[in-house]
NUDRENLO-5751 format. One line per field, with one value per atom (N, C-alpha, C): residue number from 1; x, y, z. Coordinates in pm, 1 decimal, m for minus. Layout:
! residues N
guke <- [NUM_...]
c1 <- [X_...]
c2 <- [Y_...]
c3 <- [Z_...]
//
This chain:
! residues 155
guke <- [1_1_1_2_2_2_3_3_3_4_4_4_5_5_5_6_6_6_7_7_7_8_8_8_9_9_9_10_10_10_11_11_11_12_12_12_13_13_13_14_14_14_15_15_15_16_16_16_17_17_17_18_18_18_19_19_19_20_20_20_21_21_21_22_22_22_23_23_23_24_24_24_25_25_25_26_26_26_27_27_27_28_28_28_29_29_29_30_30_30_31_31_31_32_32_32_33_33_33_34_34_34_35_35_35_36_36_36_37_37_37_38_38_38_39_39_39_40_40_40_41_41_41_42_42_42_43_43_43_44_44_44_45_45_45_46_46_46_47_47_47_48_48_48_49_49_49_50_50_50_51_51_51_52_52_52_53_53_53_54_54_54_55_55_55_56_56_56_57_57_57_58_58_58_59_59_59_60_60_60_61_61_61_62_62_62_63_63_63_64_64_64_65_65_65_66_66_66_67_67_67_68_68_68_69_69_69_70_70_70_71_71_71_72_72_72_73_73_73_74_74_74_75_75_75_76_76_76_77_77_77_78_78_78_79_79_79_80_80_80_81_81_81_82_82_82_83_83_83_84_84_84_85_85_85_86_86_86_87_87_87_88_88_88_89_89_89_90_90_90_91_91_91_92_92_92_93_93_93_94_94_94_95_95_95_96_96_96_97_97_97_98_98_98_99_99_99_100_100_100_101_101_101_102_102_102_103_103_103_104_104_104_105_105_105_106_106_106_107_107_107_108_108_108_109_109_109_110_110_110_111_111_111_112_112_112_113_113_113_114_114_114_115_115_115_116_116_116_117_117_117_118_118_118_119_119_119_120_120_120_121_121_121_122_122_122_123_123_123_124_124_124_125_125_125_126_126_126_127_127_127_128_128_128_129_129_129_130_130_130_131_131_131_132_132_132_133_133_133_134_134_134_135_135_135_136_136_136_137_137_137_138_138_138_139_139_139_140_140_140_141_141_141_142_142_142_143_143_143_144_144_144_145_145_145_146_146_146_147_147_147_148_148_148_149_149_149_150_150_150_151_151_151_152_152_152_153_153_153_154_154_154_155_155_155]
c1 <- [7658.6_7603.8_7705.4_7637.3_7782.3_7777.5_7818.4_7812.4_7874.3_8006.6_8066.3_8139.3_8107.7_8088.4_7943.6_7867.9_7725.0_7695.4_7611.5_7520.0_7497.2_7486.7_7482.2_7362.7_7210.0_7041.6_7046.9_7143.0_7095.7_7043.1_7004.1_6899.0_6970.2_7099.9_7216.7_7332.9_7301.1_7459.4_7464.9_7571.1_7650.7_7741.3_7730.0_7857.4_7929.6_8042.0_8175.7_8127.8_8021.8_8011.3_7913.3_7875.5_7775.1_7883.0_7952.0_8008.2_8093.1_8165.2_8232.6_8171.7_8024.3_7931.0_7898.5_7868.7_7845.7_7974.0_8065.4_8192.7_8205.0_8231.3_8191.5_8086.4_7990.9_7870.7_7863.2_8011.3_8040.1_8167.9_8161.8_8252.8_8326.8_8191.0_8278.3_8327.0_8335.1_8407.7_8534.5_8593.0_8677.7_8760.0_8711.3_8732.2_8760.6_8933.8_8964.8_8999.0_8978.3_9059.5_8935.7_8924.9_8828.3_8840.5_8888.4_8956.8_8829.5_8862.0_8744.0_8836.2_8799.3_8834.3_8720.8_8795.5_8710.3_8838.7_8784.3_8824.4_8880.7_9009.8_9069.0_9201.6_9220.2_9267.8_9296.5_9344.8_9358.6_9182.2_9198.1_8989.1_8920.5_8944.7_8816.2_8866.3_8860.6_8858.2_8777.5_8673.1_8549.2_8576.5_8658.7_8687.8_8735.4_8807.4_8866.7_8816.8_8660.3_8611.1_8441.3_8407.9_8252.1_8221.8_8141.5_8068.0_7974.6_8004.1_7869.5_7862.4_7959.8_7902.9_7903.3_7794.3_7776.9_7849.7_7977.9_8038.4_8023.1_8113.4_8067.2_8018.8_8092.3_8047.3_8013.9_7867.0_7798.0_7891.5_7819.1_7869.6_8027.3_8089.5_8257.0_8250.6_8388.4_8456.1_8481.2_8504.2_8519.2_8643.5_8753.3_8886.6_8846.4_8823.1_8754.3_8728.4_8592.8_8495.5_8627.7_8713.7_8814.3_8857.9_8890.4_8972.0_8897.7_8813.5_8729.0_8673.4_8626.5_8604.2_8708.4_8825.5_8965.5_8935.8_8886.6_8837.1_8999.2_9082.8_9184.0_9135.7_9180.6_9131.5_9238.3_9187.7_9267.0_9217.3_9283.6_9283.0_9271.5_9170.8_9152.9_9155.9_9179.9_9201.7_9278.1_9399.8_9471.3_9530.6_9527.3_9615.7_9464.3_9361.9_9243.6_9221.8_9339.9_9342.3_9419.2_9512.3_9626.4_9575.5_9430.7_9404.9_9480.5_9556.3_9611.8_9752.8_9758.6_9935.5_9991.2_9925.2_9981.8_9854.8_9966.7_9908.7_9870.9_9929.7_9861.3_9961.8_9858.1_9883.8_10010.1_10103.1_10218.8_10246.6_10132.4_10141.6_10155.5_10074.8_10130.0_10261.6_10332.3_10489.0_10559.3_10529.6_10536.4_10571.4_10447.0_10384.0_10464.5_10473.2_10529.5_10659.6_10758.3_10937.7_10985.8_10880.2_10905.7_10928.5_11002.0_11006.1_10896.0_10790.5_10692.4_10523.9_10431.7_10291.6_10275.9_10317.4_10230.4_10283.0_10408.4_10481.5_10393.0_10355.0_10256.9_10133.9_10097.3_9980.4_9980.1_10068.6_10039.6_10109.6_10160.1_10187.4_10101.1_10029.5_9906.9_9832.7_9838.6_9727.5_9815.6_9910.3_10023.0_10015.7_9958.5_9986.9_9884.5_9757.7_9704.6_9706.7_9718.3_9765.6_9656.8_9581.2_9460.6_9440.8_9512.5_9547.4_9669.8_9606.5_9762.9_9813.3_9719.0_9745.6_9732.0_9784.6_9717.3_9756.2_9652.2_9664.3_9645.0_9735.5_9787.1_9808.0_9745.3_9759.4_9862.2_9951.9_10077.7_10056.1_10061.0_10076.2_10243.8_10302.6_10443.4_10549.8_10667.7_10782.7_10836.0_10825.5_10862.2_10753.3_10609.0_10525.1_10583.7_10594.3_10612.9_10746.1_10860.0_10972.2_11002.4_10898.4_10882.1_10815.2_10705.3_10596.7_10686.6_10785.3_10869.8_10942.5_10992.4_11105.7_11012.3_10898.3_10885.1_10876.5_10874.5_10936.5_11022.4_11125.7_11238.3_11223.8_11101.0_11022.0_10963.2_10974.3_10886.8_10755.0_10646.2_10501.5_10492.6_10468.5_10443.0_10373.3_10445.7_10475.5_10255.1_10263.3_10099.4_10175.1_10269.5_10297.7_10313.3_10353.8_10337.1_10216.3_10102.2_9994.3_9877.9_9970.5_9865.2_9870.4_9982.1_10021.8_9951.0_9891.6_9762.1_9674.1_9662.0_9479.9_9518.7_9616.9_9673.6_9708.4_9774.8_9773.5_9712.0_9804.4_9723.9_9670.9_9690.7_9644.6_9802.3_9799.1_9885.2_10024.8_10150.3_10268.0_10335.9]
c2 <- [18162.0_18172.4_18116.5_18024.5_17942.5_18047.0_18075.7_18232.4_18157.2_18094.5_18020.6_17910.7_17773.3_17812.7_17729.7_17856.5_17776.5_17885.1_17856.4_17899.3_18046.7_18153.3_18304.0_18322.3_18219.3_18218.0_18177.0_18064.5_18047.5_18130.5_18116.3_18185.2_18223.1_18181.1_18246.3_18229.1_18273.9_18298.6_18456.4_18478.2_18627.9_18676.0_18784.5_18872.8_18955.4_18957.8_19016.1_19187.3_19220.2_19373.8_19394.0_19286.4_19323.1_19336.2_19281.2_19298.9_19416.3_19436.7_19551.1_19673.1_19674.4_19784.7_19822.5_19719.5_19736.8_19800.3_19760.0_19766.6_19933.8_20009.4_20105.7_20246.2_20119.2_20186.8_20203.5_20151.1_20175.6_20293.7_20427.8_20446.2_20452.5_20490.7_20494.0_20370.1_20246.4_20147.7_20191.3_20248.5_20310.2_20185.3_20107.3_20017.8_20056.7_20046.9_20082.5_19977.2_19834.3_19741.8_19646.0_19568.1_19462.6_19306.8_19212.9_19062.4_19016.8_18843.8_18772.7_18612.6_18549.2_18448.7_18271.4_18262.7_18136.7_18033.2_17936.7_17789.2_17785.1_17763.5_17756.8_17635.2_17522.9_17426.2_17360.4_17298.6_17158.0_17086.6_17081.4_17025.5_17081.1_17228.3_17352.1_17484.9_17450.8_17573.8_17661.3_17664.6_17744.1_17935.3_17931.4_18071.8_18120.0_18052.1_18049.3_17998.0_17924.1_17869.3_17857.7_17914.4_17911.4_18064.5_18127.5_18255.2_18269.6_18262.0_18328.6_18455.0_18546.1_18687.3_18762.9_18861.0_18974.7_19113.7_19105.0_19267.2_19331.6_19428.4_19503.1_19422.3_19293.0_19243.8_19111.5_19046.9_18950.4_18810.5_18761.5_18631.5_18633.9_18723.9_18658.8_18570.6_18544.4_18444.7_18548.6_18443.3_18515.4_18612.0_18576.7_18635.4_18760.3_18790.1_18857.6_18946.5_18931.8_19024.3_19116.0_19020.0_19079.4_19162.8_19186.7_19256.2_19410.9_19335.7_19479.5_19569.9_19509.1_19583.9_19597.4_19574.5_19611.1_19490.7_19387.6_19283.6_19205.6_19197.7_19102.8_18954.2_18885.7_18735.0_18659.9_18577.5_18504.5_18337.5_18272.0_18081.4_18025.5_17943.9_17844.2_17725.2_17645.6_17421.7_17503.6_17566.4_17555.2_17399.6_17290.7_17186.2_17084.2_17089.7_17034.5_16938.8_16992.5_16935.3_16804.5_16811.9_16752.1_16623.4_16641.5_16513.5_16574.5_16681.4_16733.2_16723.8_16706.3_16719.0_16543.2_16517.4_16344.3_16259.5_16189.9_16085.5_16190.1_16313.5_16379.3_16308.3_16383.1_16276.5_16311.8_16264.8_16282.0_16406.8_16463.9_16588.0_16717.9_16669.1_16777.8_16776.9_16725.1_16710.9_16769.1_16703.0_16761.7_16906.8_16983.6_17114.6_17195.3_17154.5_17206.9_17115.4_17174.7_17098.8_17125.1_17053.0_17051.0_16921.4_16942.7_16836.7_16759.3_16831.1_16711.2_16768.1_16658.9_16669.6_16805.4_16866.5_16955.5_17098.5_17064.0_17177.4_17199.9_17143.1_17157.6_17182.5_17144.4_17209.3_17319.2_17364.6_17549.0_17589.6_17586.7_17635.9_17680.9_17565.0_17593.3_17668.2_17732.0_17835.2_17978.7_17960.0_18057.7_18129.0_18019.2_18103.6_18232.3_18229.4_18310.1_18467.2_18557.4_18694.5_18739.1_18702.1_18770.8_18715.9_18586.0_18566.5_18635.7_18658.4_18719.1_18601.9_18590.3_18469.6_18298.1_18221.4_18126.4_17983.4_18028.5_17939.1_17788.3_17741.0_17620.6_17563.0_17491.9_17400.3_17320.3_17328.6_17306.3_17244.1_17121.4_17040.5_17001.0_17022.9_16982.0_17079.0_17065.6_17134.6_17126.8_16997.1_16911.5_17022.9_17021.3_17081.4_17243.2_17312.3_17464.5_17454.5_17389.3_17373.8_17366.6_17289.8_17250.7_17313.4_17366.1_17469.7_17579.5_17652.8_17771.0_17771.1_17659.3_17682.8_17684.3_17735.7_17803.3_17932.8_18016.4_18140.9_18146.2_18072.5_18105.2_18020.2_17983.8_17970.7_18073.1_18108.4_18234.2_18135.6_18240.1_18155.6_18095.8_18019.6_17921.6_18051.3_18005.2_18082.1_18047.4_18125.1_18061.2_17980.3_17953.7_17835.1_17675.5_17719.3_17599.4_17595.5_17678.7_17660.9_17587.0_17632.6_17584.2_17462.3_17380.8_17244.0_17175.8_17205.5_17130.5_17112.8_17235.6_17165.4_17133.4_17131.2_17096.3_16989.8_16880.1_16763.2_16675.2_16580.8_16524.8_16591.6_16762.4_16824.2_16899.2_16863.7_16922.3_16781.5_16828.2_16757.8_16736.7]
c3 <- [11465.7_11332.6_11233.5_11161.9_11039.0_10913.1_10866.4_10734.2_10649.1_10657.0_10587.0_10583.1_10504.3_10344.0_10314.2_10269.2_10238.7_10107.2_10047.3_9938.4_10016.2_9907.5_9943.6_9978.5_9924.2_9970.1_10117.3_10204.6_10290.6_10407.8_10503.6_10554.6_10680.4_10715.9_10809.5_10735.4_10569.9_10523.5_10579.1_10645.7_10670.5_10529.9_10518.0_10368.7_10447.2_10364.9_10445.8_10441.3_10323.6_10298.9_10432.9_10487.3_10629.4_10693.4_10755.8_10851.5_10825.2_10697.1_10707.2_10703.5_10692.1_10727.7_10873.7_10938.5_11073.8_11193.2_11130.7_11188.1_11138.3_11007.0_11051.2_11071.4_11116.5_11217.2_11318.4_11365.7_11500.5_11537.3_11486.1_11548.5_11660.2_11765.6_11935.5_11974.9_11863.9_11900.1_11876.2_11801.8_11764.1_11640.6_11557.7_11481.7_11388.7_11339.1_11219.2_11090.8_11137.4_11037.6_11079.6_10976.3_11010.8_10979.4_11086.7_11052.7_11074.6_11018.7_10965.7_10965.5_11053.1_11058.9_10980.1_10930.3_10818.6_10800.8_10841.3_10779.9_10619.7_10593.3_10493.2_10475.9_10405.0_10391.0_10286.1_10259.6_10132.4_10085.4_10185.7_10207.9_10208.7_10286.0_10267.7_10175.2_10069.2_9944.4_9923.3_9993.5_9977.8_9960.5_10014.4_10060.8_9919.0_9862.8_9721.1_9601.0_9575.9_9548.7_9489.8_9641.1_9605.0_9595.0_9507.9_9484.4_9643.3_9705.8_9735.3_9870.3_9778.2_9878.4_9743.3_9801.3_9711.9_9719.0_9617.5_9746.5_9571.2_9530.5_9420.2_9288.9_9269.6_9173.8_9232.0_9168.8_9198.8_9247.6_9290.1_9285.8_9303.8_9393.4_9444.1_9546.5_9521.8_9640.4_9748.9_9895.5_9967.5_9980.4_9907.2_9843.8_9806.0_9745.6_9652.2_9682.0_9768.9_9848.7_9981.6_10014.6_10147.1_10077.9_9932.7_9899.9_9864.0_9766.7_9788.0_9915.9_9953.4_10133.3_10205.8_10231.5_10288.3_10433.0_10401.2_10529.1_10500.3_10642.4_10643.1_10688.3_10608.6_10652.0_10741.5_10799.7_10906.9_10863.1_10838.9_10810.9_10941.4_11009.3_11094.0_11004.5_11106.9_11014.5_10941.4_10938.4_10835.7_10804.0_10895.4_10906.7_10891.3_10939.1_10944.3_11057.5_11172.6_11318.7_11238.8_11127.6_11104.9_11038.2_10927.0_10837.0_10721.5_10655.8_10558.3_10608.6_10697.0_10671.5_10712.2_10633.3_10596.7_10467.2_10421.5_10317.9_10193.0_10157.7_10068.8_9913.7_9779.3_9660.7_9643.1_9561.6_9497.3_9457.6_9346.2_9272.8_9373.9_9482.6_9597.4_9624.3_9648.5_9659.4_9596.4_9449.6_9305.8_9296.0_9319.1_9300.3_9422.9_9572.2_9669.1_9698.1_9701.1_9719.7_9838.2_9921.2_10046.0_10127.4_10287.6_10332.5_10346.0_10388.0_10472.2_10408.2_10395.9_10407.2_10477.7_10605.6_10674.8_10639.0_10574.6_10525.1_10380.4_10309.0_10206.6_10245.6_10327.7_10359.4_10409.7_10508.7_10521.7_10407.5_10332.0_10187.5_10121.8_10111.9_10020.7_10082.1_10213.6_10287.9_10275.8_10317.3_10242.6_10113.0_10055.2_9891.0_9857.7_9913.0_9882.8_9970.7_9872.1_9968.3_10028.1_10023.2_10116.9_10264.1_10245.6_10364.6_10456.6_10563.7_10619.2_10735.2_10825.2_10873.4_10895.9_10908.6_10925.7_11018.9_11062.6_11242.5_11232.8_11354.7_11322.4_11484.1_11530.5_11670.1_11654.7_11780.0_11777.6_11933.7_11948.1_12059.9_12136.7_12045.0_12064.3_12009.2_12111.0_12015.6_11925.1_11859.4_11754.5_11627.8_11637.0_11567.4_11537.7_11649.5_11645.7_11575.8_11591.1_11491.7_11381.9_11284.1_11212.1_11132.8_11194.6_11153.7_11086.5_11177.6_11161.5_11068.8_11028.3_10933.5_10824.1_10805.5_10654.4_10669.0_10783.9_10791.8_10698.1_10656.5_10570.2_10433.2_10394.7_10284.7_10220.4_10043.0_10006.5_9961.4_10014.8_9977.9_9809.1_9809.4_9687.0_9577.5_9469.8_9359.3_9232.5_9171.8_9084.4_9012.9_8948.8_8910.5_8981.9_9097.2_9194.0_9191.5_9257.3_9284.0_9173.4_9044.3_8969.8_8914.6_8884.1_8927.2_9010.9_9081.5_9200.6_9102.5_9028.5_8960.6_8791.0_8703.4_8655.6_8595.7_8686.7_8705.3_8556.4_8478.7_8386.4_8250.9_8259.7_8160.1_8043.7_7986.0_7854.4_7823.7_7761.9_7786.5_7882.6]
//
């Protein structure tokens, strides 16, 4: 079932307040925390972006909605199977003062706290190395972040 990211009418959009209902409707599952894995990226903003779950107040993002329902989110394509972590614009650079394209791109998946994790295919040792050393990076600041959309506007 695709839930997200589509329009909140579609006719197999899923809401995070369903699932965090069902989950606990189950107690003899014995389910105390409830993760939610969604596509989140440079390219896929949706999660951060589009309205369309209904949790206490109309029309949130899916951000939003995790927070109100206590749903932990998890980032897949954080890298976008690695079309984001190369050739990205200048102002990304700019905005993130980092070595490399891919280091800006999990940054930018980083920055938001509702994320806790965010997964990343790693074919090589060279990748998992590289990947790591932002362990000893603090996640990008709202001033960095907001420099992304920014760009071109004021002095």
């Amino acid at each position: 079932m695709e839930w997200f990211p589509q329009d909140a009418r579609a006719r197999d959009t899923m809401q995070l307040g369903d699932i965090a209902q069902i989950a606990q409707e189950l107690p003899e599952a014995g389910i105390t925390s409830v993760f939610v894995q969604l596509p989140f990226n440079m390219a896929m903003t949706e999660a951060l972006t589009l309205g369309n779950q209904n949790a206490a107040r109309a029309s949130s993002d899916v951000m939003e909605a995790a927070s109100e329902l206590d749903v932990t989110l998890i980032a897949s394509a954080s890298l976008l199977q690695g079309q984001v972590a190369k050739n990205l614009p200048a102002f990304v650079a700019e905005a993130f003062r980092l070595e490399n394209d891919a280091e800006r791109a999990l940054q930018f998946v980083r920055f938001l706290t509702g994320i806790t994790t965010a997964l990343v295919g790693m074919s090589r040792l060279e990748h998992v190395k590289a990947n790591a050393r932002l362990v000893n990076v603090a996640p990008a600041t709202t001033e960095q972040f907001a420099k992304l959309f920014s760009r071109g506007e004021g002095a």
